[in-house]
N, C-alpha and C positions, 0 to 999 in steps of 0.2 A: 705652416701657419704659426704665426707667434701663439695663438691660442686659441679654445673650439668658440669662443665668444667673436672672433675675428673672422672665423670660418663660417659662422652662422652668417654673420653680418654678407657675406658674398651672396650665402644660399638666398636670405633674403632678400638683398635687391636683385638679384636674379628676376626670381618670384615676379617683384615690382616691376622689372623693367624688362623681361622677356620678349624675344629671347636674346638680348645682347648678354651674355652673360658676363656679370662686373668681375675685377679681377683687383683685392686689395692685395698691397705688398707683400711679399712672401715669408718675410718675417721681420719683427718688431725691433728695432736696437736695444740692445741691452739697458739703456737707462730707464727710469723709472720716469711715466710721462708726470705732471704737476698736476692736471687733471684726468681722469680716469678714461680712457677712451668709451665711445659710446653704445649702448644695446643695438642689435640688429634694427630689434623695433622702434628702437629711437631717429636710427638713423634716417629708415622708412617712413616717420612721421615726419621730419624734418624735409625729406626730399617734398611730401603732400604741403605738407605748409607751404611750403617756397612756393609750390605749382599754384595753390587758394590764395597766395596773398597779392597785394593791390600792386602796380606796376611799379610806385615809387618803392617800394620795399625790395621791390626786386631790384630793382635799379641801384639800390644802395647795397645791397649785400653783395651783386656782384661785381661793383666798382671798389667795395673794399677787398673782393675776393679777390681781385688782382695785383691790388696794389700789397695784398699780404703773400701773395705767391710771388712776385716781384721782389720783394726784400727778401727773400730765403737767401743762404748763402749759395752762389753757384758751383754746382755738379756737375760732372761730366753729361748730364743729360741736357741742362741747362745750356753750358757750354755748345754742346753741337747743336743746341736747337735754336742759340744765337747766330751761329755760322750758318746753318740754315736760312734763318729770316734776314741775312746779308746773302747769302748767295746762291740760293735755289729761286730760279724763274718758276714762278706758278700761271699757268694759261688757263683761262678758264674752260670748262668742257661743251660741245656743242649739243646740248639736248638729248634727249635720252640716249642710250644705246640702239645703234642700227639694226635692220633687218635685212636678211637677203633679199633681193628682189628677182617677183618672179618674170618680172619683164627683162630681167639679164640673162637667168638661168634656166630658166622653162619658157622662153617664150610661145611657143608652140602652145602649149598647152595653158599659159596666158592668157592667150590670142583668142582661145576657145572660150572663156570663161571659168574653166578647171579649178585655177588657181588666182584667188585673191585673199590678200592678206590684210590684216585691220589690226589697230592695236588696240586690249579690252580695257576697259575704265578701270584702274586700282582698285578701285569699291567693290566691285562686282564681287557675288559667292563664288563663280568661273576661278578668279585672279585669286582670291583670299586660298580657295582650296588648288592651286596649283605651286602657291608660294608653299603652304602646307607640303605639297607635294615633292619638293626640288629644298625647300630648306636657305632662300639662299643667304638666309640672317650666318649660315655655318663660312662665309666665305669672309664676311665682314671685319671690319679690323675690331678688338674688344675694349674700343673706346669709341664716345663721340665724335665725329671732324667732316670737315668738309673739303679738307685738299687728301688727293688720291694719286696712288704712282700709275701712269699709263705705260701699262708694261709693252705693248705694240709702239706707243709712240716717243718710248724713253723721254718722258719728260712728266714732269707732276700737274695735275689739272684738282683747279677748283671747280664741283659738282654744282654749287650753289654761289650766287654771291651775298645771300645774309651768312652770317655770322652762325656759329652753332648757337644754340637755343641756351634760355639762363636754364633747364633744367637740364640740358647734358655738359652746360659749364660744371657745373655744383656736381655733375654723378661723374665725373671724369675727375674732378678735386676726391672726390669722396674716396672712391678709390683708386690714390696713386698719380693718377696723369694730369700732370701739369700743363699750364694753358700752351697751346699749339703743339700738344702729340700729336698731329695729323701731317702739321707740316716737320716735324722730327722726323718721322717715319719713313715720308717721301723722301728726306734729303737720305738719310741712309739707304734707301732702295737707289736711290739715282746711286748710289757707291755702288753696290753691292751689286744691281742687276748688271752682267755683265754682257750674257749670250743673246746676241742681235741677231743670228741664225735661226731663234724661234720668234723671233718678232710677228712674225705671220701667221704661225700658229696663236698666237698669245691674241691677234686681233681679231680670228676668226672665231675664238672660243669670246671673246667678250660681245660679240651680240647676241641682239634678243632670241631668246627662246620662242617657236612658232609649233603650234602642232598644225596636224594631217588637216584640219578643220581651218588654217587659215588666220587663227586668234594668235597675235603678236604679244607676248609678255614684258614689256619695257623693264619690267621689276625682278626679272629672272634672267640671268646669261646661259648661254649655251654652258660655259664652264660652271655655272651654278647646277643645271642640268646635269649635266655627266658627273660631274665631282659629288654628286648626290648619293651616287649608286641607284637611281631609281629605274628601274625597263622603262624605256621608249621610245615611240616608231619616229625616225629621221625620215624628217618631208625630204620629195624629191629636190627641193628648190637648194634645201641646206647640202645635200651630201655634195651633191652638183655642184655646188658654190665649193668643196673642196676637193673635187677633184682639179676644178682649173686655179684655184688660186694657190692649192698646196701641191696635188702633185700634177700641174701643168699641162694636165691630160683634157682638151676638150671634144674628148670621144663620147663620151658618156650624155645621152638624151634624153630629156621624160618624155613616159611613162617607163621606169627605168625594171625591164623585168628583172624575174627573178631567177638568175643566173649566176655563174661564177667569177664575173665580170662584176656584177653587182655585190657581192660577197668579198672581191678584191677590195671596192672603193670603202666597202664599210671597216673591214679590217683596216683600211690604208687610216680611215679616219678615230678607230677604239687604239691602234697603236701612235698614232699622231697625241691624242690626248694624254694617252700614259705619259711621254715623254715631255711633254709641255708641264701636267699639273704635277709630278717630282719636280721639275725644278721648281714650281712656282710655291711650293711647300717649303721647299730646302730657304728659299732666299728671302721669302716671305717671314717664313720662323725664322731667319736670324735677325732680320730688321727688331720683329716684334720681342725676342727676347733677350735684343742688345736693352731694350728698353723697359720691359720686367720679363724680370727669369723667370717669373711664373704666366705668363702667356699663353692662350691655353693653343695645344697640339692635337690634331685627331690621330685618337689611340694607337692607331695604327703607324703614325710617326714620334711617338711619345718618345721611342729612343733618342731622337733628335736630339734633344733638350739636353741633355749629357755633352755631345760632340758639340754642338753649338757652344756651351757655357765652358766646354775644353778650350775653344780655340778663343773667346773672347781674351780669358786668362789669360794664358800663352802670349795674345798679342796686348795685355796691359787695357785694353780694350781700344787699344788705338781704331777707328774707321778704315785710314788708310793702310795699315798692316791686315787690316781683317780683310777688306777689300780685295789686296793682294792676293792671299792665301786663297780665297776664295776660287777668284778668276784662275789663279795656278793650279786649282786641283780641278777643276774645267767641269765634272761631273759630281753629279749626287753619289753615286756610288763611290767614287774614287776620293772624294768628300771623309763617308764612312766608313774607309777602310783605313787610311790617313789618321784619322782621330782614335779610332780604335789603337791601332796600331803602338798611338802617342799616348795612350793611358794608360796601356798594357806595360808601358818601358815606365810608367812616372808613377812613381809610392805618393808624390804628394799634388799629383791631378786632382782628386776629391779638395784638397785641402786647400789649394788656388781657387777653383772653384766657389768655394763656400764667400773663400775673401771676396770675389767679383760680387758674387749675391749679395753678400752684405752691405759692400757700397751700394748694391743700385735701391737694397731695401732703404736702406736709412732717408738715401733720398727723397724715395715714394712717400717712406714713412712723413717725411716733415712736410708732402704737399698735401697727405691725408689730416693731419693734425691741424696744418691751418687752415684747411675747411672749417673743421670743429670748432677753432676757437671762433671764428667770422659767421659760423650760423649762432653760436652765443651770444654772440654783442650784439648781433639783430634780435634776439630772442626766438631764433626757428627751433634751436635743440635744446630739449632739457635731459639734464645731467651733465 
């Protein structure tokens, strides 16, 4: 962080806007701003003002917010995120995330009444402490957007068709991301996701989450689920649903006892997800830290961030060299052994590195900065 005033300012809208956690640019350009950048607390009353004030004020700070993030001089984030809004098809998504059905998979026991499935209202204390439960704000991209990569159906889908909200325009200006990081994002994953051999997996892990009870979570995926780390009991309907759709087996019945057979499909499906959610970490962190090197990783991938920001260098940060390298090293591991390999032979690996972070700071830095001045001229921030 350029400074503990910059770092606080994250802590705090965290705090405010939980749990997305903001991510400002990773460090500051060396010149000295004209005005002072702004207090955490500052920042955070300015986001409340924006949210209290009357529609044309809003209207007007984010019509000049654009037209001030519009005149920046163009960046390579800029750049690709024009090439993007030229040539990434965006489909729109059809309504929530699916559910297995138990009239496919259990009929039998369907037929009985055994199994019926509902999905519970968002509001509900059920839904609030199961989100609690599975976390799946942790899978989220760490900015506002409404276009998403569909990794099953290799193509980018918009989730909604309003427009992201004027207060996650301003908290995505605030810190760093310039208008349409959503669709940035997607056009580099449509590069980058390469392996169509997990497609299947990638589309059984993005439906809803259902427990033994029948209660459907629209707002929780199976991959939110598992990626959680949390223990939980897999309905007959879901394991079933992968035994025929992943490994083509429709041997498997409910009420499915408890046997080594049953032990086989579960194992078939804890090693199916390992395999799926490494790449989807791998491909995922390099979309998100082509576009800030400080992006955040779960700890346990933290090394990443190194071998990622190795290889961005190395390829100048072209897309389609990155791209390349990628699909040629075909796995995550073979990924990490690669990049090791190549920093271990390079004195001035760190040193490349630091120059990529610094372009893409400066960048950030000047979509953070024209926040600041544009909530000024409205009189949202003082200082």
């Amino acid at each position: 962080m350029a400074s503990s005033l910059l770092a606080a300012l994250a802590a705090s809208l965290c705090t405010s806007l939980a749990p997305r956690p903001p991510l400002p640019p990773a460090a500051a350009p060396q010149q000295t701003p004209p005005v002072a950048d702004p207090t955490p607390a500052q920042c955070d009353e300015a986001l409340e003002t924006f949210a209290n004030s009357l529609a044309d004020v809003q209207a007007a700070t984010l019509a000049d917010l654009a037209a001030t993030l519009d005149a920046l001089p163009a960046g390579p984030l800029r750049k690709q995120r024009e090439r993007a809004a030229k040539g990434l098809t965006v489909v729109p998504a059809i309504g929530p995330p699916p559910f297995f059905s138990p009239q496919e998979f259990t009929p039998g026991e369907a037929a009985r009444g055994r199994v019926v499935r509902a999905p519970v209202t968002p509001e509900s204390e059920d839904a609030a402490a199961q989100r609690g439960r599975f976390r799946p704000w942790e899978n989220d991209p760490p900015f506002f957007g409404v276009v998403e990569w569909d990794w099953a159906g290799d193509r980018a889908v918009r989730r909604q068709e309003a427009p992201i909200d004027g207060y996650g325009q301003l908290w995505n200006a605030l810190n760093g991301y310039d208008r349409d990081s959503d669709l940035l994002v997607a056009s580099l994953l449509a590069r980058f996701d390469f392996e169509e051999k997990l497609d299947a997996k990638a589309d059984y892990f993005a439906h809803s989450y259902c427990d033994l009870a029948g209660h459907v979570y629209p707002e929780i995926t199976l991959h939110d689920a598992w990626s959680s780390g949390t223990g939980m009991d897999m309905p007959d309907v879901d394991t079933i649903a992968w035994a025929r759709r992943i490994m083509n087996d429709k041997s498997y019945v409910a009420p499915l006892p408890a046997d080594a057979r049953r032990q086989k499909l579960y194992d078939s499906l804890s090693a199916g997800f390992l395999e799926w959610f490494r790449y989807w970490v791998w491909i995922e962190g390099a979309a998100q830290i082509w576009v800030n090197p400080d992006a955040p990783l779960r700890d346990a991938h933290e090394p990443m961030r190194r071998r990622l920001l190795h290889l961005f260098a190395t390829c100048d940060g072209d897309v389609d060299k990155i791209a390349k390298r990628l699909k040629a090293l075909a796995t995550r591991d073979q990924f990490i052994e690669a990049m090791d390999a190549e920093i271990a032979a390079d004195a001035r690996a760190d040193a490349a590195i630091a120059k990529f972070v610094a372009k893409r700071s400066e960048e950030r830095w000047a979509v953070a900065r024209a926040a600041y001045a544009v909530l000024r001229r409205h009189g949202l921030l003082d200082g």
